[in-house]
C-alpha positions in Angstrom: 163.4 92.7 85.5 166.3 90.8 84.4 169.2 92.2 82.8 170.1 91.8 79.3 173.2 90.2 78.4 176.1 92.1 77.0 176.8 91.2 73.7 179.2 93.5 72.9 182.4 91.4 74.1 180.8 89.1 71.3 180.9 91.5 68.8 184.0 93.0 69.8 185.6 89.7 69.3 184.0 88.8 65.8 185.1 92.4 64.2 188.8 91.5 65.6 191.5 90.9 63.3 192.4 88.0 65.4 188.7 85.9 65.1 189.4 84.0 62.1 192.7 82.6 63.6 191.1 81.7 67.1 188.0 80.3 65.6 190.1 78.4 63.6 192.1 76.7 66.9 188.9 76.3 68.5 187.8 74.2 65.7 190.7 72.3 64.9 190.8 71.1 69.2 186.7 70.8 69.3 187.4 68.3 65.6 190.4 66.2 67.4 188.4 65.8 70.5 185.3 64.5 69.1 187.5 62.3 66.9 188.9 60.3 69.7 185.8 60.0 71.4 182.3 58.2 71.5 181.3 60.5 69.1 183.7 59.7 66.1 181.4 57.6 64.4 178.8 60.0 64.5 180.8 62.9 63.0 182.1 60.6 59.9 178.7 59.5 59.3 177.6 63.1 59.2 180.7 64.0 56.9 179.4 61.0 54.7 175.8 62.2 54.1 175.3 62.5 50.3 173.6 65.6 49.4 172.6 66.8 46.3 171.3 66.0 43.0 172.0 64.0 40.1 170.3 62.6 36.7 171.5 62.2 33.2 172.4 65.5 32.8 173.5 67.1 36.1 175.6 65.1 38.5 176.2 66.9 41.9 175.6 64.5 44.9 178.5 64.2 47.1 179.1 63.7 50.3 179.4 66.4 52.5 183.2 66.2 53.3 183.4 66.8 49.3 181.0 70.1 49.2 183.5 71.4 51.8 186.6 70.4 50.1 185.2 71.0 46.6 182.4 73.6 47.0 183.5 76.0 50.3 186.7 75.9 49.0 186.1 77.4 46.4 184.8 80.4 47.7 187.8 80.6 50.0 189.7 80.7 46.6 187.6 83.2 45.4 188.7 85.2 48.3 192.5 84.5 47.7 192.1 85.3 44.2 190.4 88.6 44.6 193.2 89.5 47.0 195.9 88.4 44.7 194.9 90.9 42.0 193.7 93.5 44.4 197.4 93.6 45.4 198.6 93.5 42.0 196.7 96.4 40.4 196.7 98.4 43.6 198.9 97.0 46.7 202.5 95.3 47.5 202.8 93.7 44.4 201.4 96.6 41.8 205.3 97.9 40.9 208.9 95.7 40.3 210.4 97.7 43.3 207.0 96.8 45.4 206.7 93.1 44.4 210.0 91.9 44.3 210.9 90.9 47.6 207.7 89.0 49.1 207.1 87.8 45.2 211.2 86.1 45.4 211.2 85.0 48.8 207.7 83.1 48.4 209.0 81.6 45.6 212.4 80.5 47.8 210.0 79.6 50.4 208.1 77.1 48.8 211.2 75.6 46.7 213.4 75.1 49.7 210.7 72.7 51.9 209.6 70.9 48.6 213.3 70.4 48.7 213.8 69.5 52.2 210.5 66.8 51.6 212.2 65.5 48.3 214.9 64.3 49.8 213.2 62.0 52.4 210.8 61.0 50.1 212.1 61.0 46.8 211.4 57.3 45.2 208.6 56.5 48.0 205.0 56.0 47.5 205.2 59.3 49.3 207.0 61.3 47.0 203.7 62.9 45.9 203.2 65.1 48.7 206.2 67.4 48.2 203.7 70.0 48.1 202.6 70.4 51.3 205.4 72.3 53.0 205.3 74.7 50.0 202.2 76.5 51.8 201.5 79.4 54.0 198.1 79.7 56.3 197.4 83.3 55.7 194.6 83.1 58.4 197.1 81.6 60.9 200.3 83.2 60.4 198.5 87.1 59.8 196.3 85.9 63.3 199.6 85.5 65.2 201.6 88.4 63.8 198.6 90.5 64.6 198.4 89.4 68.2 202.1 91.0 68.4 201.0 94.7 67.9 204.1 97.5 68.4 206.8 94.4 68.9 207.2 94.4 65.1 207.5 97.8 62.4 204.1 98.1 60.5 206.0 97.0 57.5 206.6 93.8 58.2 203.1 93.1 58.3 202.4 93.8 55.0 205.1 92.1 53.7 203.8 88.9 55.6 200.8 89.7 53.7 202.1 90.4 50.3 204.1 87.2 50.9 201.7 85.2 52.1 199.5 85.9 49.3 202.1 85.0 46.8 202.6 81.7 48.4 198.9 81.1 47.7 199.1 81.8 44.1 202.5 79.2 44.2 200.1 76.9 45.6 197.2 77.3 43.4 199.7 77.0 40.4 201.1 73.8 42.2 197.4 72.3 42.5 196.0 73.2 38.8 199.4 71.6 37.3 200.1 68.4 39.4 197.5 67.6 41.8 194.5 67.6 39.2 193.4 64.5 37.8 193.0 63.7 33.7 191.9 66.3 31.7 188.2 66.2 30.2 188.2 68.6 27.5 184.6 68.1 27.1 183.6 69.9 30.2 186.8 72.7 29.6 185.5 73.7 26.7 182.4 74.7 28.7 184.0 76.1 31.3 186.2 78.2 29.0 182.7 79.9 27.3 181.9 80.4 30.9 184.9 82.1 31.1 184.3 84.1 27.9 181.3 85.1 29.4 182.9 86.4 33.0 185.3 88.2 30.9 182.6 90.1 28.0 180.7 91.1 31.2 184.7 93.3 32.8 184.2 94.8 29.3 180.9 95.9 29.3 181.9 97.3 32.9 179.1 95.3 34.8 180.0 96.6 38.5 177.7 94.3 40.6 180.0 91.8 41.5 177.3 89.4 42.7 175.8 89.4 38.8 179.3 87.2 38.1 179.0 85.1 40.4 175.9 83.4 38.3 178.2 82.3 35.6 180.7 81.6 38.1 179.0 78.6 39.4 178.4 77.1 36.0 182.7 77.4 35.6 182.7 75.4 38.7 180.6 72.9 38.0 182.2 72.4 34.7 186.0 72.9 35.9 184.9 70.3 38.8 184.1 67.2 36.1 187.1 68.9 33.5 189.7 66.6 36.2 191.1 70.3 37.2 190.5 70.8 41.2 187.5 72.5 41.3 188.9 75.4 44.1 190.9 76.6 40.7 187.7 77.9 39.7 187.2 80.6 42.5 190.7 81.9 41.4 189.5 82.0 37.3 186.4 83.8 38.3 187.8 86.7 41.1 190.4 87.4 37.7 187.5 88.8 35.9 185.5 90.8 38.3 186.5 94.5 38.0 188.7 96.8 39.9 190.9 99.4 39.8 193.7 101.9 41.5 191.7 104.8 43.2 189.9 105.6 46.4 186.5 104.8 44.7 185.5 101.2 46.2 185.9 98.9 43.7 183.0 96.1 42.7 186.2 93.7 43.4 186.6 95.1 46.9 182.8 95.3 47.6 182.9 91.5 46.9 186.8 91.0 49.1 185.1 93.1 52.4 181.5 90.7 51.9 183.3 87.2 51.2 186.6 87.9 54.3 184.3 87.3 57.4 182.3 84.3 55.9 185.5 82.9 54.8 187.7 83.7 58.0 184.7 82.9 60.6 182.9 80.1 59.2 184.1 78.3 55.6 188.0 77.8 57.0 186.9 76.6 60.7 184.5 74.3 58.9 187.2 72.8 56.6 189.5 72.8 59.8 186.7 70.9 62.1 186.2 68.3 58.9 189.6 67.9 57.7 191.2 67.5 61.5 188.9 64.6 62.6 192.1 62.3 63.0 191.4 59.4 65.4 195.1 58.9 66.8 196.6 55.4 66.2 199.6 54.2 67.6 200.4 53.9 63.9 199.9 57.2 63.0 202.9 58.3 65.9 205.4 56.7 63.6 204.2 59.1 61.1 206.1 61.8 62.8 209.5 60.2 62.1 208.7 58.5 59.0 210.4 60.2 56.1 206.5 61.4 55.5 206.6 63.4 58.6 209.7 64.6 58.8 209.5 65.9 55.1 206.6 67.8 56.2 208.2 69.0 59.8 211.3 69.7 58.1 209.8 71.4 55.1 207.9 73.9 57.2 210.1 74.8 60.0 213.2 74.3 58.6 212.9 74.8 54.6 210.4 77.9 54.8 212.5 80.1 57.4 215.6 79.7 55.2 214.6 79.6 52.0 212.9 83.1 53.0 216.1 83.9 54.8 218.2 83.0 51.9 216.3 84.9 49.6 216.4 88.1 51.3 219.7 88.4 51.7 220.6 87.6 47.9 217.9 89.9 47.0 219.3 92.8 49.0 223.4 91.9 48.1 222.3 92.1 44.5 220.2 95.2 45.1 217.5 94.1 43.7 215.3 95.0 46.4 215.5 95.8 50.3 214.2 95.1 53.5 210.8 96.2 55.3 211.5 99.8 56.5 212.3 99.3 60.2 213.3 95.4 60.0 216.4 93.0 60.8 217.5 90.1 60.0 215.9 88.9 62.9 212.5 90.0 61.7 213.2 87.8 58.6 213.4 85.0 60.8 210.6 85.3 62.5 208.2 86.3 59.8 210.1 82.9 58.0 209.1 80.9 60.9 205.4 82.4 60.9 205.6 81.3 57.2 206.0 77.6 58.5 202.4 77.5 59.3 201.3 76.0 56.7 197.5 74.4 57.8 194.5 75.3 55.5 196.5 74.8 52.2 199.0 71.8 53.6 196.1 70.0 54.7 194.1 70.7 51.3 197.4 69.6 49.6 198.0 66.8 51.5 194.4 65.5 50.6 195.4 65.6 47.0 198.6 63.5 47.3 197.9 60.2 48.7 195.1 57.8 48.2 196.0 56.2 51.4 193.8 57.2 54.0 196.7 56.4 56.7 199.2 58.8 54.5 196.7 61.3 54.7 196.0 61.1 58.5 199.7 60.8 59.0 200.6 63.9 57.2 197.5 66.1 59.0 198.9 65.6 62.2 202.7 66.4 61.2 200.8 69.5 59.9 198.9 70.4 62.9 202.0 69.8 65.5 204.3 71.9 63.0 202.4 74.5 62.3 201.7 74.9 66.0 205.3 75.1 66.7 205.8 77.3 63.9 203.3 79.8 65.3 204.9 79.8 68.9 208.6 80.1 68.0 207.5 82.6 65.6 206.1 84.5 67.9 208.3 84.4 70.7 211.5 85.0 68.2 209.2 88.3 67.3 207.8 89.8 70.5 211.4 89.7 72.0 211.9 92.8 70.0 211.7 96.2 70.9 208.6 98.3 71.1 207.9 100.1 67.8 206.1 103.8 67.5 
């Protein structure tokens, strides 16, 4: 009789904190292989595949590099969005004294690399992409803080988190304002009674989360052809899904615990295997010393640790707030470096700026190598720390 196989090293692995970021990795190697092999061809003809339907009326057939972008994305939005105002009403950021160090030093952490990237770029045809650096991969950087256990004071973990998730919202602000293309106010207006809609259904206290998700779609449909980036629409509809501030399980929360392990395990590696298909050109090398690349290099490993930094220390001279409980200065560092990794949204981002496909290829890769540097120096600055309780 042969012996079953052991699954439970697979499940083990898949209920780990650290899946999402590992799956992640995988993809992004497995993508960069395939693109500078035989295969490339293949994979961009797969990515090209028009799917969908479209009269009239209703126009939704894309390719399928666009229903990732576009469509997945938006439920990894939806995600960051319930998170955001889970941690408002009930977490890091739900009181001044709570918020106001991760909420200030994401907002110097995204100004100082958008900085940094201005002033290699300013007045170029680049110029445009002074957003990427601005971004934090929560996935990433919480994947490798994780992996670091008792090295680092439970508190500094959460205000990774908390900052991390206020990065998001930085960049979420940062794509609905400038990366979005000319407003259609036909298709708002629709979008905004879908929105009514969402919000009438939090008053009557509907608390099956999944009910809002019907109208949902409609606001991302419409939101889609309104010439705002459609992802914004995730974010609009996790605002209007009930929750609250006690032990009883939210509808919100019901909806964060179902969407975090589709997200983590399968929508982000799939953006990550599709976005990272870069077929490396002797071309695109230069990119790494261009003023594109360095902006981006810079801006993340550079501009991120000390604009974080920076902010902490004015925030706790001024009193205005204080450090993790059991942190340093060099756990400021280190959590500023982790910040560096800027992936998912960088990538997305740099999608948005440049209609050149070689800008776009150029700025990938001075993503990937960055944020992989980030990551490492992060978490060598980190472990080198003494064992915490």
């Amino acid at each position: 009789m042969n012996k079953l196989i052991n699954l439970n090293a697979f499940k083990d692995f898949f209920q780990s904190s650290n899946a999402g970021g590992i799956m992640l990795f995988l993809c992004v190697i497995l993508s960069m292989i395939i693109a500078n092999s035989p295969l490339a061809p293949a994979l961009q003809n797969l990515l090209d595949i028009q799917l969908g339907f479209e009269n009239e009326s209703v126009h939704l057939r894309y390719p399928v590099l666009l229903w990732i972008n576009d469509g997945l994305m938006a439920v990894f939005f939806l995600l960051v969005g319930l998170e955001i105002k889970r941690e408002v009403v009930e977490g890091e950021l739900s009181s001044p004294k709570k918020a106001s160090l991760p909420i200030l030093c994401a907002i110097g952490g995204a100004v100082v690399p958008a900085l940094i990237y201005l002033s290699f770029n300013a007045g170029t045809e680049t110029a445009s992409g002074w957003g990427i650096p601005m971004a934090t991969d929560i996935a990433f950087a919480l994947a490798v803080i994780n992996l670091l256990g008792n090295r680092i004071p439970s508190s500094l973990k959460i205000f990774l988190a908390a900052l991390a998730i206020v990065d998001d919202l930085i960049a979420i602000l940062v794509i609905a304002f400038f990366y979005s293309s000319g407003i259609e106010m036909f298709y708002l207006m629709y979008a905004g009674i879908g929105m009514v809609a969402l919000i009438i259904m939090n008053r009557m206290n509907i608390l099956n989360p999944y009910l809002y998700l019907i109208p949902g779609v409609f606001v991302w449909y419409f939101v889609h052809h309104s010439g705002i980036h459609a992802t914004i629409a995730g974010v609009l509809v996790a605002m209007c899904i009930p929750t609250n501030d006690t032990d009883v399980e939210s509808p919100l929360e019901r909806l964060e615990h179902a969407l975090t392990k589709p997200v983590n395990l399968l929508i982000i590696p799939i953006f990550a295997f599709a976005n990272t298909n870069i077929t490396l050109e002797k071309e695109m090398l230069s990119g790494l010393t261009n003023s594109l690349g360095l902006g981006i290099s810079l801006g993340l490993l550079l501009g991120k640790p000390v604009g974080i930094l920076l902010t902490s220390f004015i925030c706790t001279k001024l009193k205005l707030s204080s450090l993790p409980e059991g942190s340093t200065w060099r756990h400021i560092i280190g959590v500023g470096l982790l910040a560096g990794i800027g992936f998912t949204m960088s990538i997305f981002i740099a999608i948005l700026s440049f209609g050149d496909p070689l800008h776009v290829s150029e700025a990938k890769l001075s993503i990937l190598i960055t944020s992989l540097l980030a990551g490492v120096i992060g978490y060598f600055s980190l472990k080198s720390n003494k064992v915490y309780e």
